[in-house]
C-alpha positions in Angstrom: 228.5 17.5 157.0 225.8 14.8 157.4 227.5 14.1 160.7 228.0 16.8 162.1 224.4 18.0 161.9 223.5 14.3 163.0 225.4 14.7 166.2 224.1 18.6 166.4 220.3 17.4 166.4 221.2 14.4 169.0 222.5 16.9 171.3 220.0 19.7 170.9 217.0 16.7 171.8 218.8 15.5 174.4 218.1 18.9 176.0 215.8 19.0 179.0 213.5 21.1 176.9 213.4 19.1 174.0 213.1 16.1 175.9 210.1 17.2 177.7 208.7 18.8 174.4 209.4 15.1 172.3 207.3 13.8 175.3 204.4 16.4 175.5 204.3 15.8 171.7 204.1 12.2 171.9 200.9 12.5 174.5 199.0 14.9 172.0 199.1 12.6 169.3 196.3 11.0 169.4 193.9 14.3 170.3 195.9 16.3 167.2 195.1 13.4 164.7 191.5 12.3 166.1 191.0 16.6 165.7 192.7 17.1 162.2 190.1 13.9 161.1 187.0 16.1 162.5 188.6 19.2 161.4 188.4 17.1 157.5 185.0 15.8 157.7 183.8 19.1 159.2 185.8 21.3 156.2 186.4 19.1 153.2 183.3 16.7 153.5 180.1 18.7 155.6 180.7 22.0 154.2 178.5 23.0 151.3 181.6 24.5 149.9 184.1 22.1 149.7 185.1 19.9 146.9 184.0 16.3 148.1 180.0 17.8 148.8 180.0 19.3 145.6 181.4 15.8 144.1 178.8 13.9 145.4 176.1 16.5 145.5 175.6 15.9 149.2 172.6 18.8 149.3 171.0 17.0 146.5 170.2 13.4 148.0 171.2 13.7 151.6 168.5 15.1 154.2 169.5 18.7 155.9 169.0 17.4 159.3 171.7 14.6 158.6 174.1 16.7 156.5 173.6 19.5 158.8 174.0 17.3 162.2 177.6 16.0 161.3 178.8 19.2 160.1 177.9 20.5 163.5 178.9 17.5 165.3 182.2 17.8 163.5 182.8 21.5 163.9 181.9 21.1 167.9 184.8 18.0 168.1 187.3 20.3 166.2 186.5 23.5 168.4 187.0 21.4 171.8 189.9 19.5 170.6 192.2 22.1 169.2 190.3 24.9 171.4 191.4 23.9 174.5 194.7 22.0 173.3 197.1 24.4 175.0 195.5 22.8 178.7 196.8 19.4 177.5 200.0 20.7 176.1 200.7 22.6 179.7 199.8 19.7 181.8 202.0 16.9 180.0 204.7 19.8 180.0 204.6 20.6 183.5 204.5 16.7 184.7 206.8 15.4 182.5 209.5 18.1 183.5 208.9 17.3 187.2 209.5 13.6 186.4 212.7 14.3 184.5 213.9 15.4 188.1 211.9 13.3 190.4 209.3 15.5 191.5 205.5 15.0 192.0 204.5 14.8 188.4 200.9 14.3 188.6 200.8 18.1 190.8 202.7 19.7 188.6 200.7 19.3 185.7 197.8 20.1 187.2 199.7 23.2 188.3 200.8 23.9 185.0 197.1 23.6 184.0 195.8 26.4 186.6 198.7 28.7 185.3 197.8 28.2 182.1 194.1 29.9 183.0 195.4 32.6 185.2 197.3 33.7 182.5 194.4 33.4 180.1 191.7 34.9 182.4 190.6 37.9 181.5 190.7 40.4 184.8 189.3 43.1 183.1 185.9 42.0 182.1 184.9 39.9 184.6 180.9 40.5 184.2 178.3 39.1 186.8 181.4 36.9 187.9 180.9 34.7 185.0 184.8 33.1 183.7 186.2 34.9 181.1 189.3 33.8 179.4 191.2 34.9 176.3 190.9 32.0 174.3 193.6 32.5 172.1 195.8 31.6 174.9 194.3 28.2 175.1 194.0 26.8 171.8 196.1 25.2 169.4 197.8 28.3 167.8 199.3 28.6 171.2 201.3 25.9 171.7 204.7 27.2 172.6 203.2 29.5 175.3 201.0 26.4 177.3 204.6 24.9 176.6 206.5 27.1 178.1 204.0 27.5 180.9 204.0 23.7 181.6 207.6 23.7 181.4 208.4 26.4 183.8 206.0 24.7 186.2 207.7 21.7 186.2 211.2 24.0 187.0 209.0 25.7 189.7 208.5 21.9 191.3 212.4 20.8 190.6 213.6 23.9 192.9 210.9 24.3 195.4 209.2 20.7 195.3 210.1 17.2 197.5 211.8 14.6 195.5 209.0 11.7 194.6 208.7 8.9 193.2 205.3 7.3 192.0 204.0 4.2 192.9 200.8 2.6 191.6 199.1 1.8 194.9 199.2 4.7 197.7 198.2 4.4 201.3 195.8 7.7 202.1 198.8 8.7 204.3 201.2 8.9 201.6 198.6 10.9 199.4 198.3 13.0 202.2 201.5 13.8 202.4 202.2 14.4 198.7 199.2 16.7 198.9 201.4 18.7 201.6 204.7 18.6 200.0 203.5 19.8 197.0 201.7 22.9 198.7 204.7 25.0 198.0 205.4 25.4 194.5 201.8 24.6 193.2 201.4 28.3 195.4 204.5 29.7 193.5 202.8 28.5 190.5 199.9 29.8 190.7 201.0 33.4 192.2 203.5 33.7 189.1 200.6 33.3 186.8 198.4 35.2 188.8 200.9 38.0 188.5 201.7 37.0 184.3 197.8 37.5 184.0 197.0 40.7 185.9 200.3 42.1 184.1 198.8 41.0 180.6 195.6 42.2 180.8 197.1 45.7 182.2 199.3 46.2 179.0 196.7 45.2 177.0 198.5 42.3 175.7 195.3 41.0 173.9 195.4 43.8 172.0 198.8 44.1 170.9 198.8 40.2 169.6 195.3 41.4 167.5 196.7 44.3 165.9 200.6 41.8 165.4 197.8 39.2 163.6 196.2 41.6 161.9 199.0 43.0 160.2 199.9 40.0 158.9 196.3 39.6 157.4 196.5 42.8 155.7 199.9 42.0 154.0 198.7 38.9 152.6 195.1 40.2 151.7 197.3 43.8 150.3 200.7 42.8 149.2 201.6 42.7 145.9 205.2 42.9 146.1 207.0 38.8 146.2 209.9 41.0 148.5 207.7 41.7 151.3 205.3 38.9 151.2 208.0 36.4 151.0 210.1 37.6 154.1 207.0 38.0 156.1 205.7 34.1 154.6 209.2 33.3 156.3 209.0 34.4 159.5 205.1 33.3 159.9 206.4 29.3 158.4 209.1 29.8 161.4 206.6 31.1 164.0 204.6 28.0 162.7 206.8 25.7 163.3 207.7 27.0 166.9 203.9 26.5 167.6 202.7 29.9 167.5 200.0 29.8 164.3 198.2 33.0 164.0 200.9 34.7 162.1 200.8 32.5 159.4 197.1 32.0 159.5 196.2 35.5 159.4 199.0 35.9 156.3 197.4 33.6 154.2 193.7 33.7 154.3 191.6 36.6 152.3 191.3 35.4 148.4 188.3 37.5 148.1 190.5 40.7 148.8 190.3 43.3 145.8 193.2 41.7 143.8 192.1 38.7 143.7 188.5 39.9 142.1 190.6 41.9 139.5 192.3 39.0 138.3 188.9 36.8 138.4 187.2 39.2 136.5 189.6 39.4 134.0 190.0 35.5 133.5 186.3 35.7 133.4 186.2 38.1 130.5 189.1 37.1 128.5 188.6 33.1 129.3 192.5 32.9 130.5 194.5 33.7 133.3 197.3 34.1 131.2 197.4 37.7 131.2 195.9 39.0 134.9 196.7 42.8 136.1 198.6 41.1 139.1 200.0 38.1 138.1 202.6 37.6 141.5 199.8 37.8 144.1 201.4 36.0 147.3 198.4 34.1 148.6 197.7 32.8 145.3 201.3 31.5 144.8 201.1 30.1 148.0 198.1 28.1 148.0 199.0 27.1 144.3 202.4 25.7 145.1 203.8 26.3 148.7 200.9 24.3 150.5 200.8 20.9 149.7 198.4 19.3 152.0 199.0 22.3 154.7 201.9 24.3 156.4 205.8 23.0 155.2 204.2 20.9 152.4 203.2 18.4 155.2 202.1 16.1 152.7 205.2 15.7 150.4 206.1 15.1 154.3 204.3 12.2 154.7 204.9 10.5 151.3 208.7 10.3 152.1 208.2 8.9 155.3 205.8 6.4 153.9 208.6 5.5 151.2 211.3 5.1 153.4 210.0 3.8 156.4 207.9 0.7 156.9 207.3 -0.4 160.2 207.6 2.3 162.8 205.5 4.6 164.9 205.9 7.5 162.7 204.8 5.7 159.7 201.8 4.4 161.7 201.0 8.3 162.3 201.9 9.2 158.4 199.1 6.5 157.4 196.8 8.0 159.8 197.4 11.3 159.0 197.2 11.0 155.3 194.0 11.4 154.3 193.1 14.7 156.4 196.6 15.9 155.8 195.8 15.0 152.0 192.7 18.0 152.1 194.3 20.1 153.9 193.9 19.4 157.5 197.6 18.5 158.8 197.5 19.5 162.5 198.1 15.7 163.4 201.1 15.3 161.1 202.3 18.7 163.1 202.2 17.1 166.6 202.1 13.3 165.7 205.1 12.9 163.4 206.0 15.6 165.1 207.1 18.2 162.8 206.7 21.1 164.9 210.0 21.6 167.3 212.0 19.4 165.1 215.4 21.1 164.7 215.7 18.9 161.2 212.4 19.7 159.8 213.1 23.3 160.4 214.9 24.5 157.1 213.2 22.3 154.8 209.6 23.0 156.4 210.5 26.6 156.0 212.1 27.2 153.4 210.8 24.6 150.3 207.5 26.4 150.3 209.3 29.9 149.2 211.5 27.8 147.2 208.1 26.4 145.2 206.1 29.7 145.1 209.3 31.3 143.5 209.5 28.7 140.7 205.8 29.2 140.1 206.6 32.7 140.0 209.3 32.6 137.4 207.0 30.0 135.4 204.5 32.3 135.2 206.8 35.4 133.9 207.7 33.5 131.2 204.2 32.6 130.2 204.6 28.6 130.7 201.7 28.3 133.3 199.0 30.4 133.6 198.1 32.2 136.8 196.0 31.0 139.6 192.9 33.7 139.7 189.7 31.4 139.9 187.9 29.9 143.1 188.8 26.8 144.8 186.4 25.4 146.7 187.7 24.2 150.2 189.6 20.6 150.8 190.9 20.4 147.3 194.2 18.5 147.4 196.8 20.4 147.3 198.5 19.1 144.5 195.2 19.9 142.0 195.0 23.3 143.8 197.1 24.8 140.8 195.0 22.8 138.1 192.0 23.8 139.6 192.5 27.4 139.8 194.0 28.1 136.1 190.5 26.6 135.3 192.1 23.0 133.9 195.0 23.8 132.6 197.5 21.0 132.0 200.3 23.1 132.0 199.5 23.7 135.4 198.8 20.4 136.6 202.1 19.0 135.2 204.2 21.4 136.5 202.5 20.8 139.9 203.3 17.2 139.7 206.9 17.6 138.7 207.3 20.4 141.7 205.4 17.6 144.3 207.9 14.7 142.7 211.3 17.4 143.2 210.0 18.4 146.7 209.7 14.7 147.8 212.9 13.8 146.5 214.5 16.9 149.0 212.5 15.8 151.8 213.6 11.9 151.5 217.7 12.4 153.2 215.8 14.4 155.7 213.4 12.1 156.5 216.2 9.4 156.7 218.3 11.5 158.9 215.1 12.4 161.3 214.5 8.0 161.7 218.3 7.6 162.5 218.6 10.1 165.0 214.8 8.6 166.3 216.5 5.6 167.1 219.7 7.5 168.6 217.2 9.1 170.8 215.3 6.1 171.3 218.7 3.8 172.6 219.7 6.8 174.8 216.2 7.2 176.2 215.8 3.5 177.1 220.0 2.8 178.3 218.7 5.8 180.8 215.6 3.8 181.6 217.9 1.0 182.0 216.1 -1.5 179.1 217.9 -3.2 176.8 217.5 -1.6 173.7 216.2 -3.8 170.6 216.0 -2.6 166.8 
């Protein structure tokens, strides 16, 4: 079995979409990690609400101008970076499927680019001629679609583009005539997402993706019933992991909703959470015990591939993606490791969080661990989220630990199937390359 979902994975990554997508991946490392370690310093250290401020009682002996500065200066890195990530992610997609068939790479991702805003502009309130552009389109949450926008650029140059080949010094005649040759399907390009934008802001596409968001929000804000909340925590994990993040993002934010306040109060006034009205609330369950350190339990990630790998460039990321991943920031894990279209991450990434948030369920109807119904302030690890929230309970806390220990254990053949077919991918890669490959 082990083999045949070895050779399965090889030849899915060995497609031309995965290859470009491995690729693309591998160029947004460094801007996904450099963003999740603003993204932690702006949310888990500079925010007056999150756990390491309140440790250190940041508003008590550090000036306002300084405290307030960095969380600015952090917030502003983290908006650019992972604002405008989808322009990145269609400009390495689009060259690096031109250079998979030997086309002008360098034009197509800057095609890929200008696509990516014409299908982001928004055509119906242009205002004083100022640039509008539907954001959503362009940032992180996006991925797949500045993807597939690269991606079909670079097809766009394989059909209607001259065959190329680049060379580090280029006479002003050869420029030239690259700029000429390229003229064609940078056009088509640009007409096609000329036509996807005018057609998108017609049907009121922006429209239909807020109310598809918001739905999600109000189940998780709403939903009581584990049946519903579950199916639809499925699908937004898998929508996740394609690189479309709203979905689950809008599912699992709201813990001031209604239910949430009944249960608080009543821990308030009875001094336990033993007993809440609504003991299965989904987001609660969730951030208790399907979120360690962010979306797929990206840290019990990370701690495998620390275990079992030593020297590689995936551990490299792991260790620098640890500590943001750690409070809850894991967006360089997602691209860097990468996690996100990774056919061998895909079940367990899915699927272990449910698997957790059930067993904390079942704990809890049998009255071994309390229920999570008080505040956690933001950038608690996820691991203590449980402890914290059941207001110090050790029963809690243990069974977190124990639940953290079983979920690393799953994720370690996974992780060592995921560095064998790396290096598969790597021998291929480099035998096409025509290096000798060394392990």
């Amino acid at each position: 079995m082990e083999k045949i979902i070895f050779k399965t994975v090889v030849r899915l990554r060995r497609l031309a979409f995965f290859r470009v997508a491995d690729r693309t991946l591998m160029m947004l490392m460094p801007l996904a990690v450099v963003g999740s370690i603003f993204q932690f310093l702006w949310q888990s250290v500079f925010s007056p609400t999150s756990l390491i401020s309140n440790i250190f009682y940041f508003d008590k002996w550090l000036p306002d101008q300084i405290f307030n500065g960095a969380w600015y200066a952090c917030q502003g890195v983290t908006s650019v970076v992972f604002g405008t990530f989808g322009l990145f992610t269609a400009y390495f997609s689009a060259q690096y499927t031109a250079r998979l068939y030997q086309k002008d790479a360098q034009m197509a991702g800057v095609s890929g680019m200008l696509a990516l805003l014409l299908c982001a502009y928004r055509f119906r309130d242009i205002k004083n001629f100022q640039l509008s552009f539907n954001w959503r389109f362009l940032n992180i949450n996006s991925f797949l679609f500045a993807l597939l926008i690269g991606f079909g650029t670079g097809l766009i140059f394989r059909f209607l583009g001259v065959e190329y080949h680049h060379q580090h010094a280029e006479s002003a005649q050869r420029i030239k005539k690259r700029a000429f040759n390229s003229f064609r399907p940078m056009l088509a390009t640009w007409v096609i997402g000329l036509v996807v934008g005018i057609l998108a802001s017609l049907v009121h596409v922006r429209v239909v993706a807020t109310n598809f968001y918001q739905f999600f929000q109000n189940q998780g804000q709403n939903n009581l019933n584990l049946g519903v909340f579950i199916p639809l925590l499925l699908l937004a994990l898998l929508l996740n992991w394609l690189g479309i993040g709203q979905p689950l993002a809008s599912l699992t934010t709201g813990s001031d909703n209604a239910t949430n306040v009944a249960n608080l109060n009543y821990a308030l006034t009875h001094g336990s959470s033993l007993n809440v009205p609504n003991p299965y609330v989904g987001n609660s369950l969730y951030q208790s015990y399907g979120r360690f350190g962010g979306s797929g339990l990206t840290l019990v990630l990370l701690i495998g591939i620390l275990i079992y790998i030593k020297k590689n460039s995936i551990a490299r990321i792991a260790r620098w993606s640890f500590i943001p991943t750690l409070f809850g920031s894991n967006q360089g894990a997602l691209i860097g490791i990468p996690i996100m279209l990774n056919p061998l991450f895909l079940i367990p990434y899915v699927c272990l969080p449910v698997v957790n948030m059930l067993l904390g369920a079942s704990m809890i109807a049998i009255h071994l661990i309390p229920v999570s119904a008080y505040n956690v302030l933001s950038g608690t690890p996820g691991p203590l989220v449980a402890f914290i929230a059941t207001n110090g309970t050790w029963q809690a806390l243990i069974f977190s630990m124990l639940l953290f220990a079983l979920d690393i254990l799953l994720y370690l053949p996974i992780v060592k199937m995921a560095k064998d077919v790396q290096d598969e991918i790597d021998l291929l890669n480099d035998e096409e390359a025509g290096y000798e490959y060394v392990k």
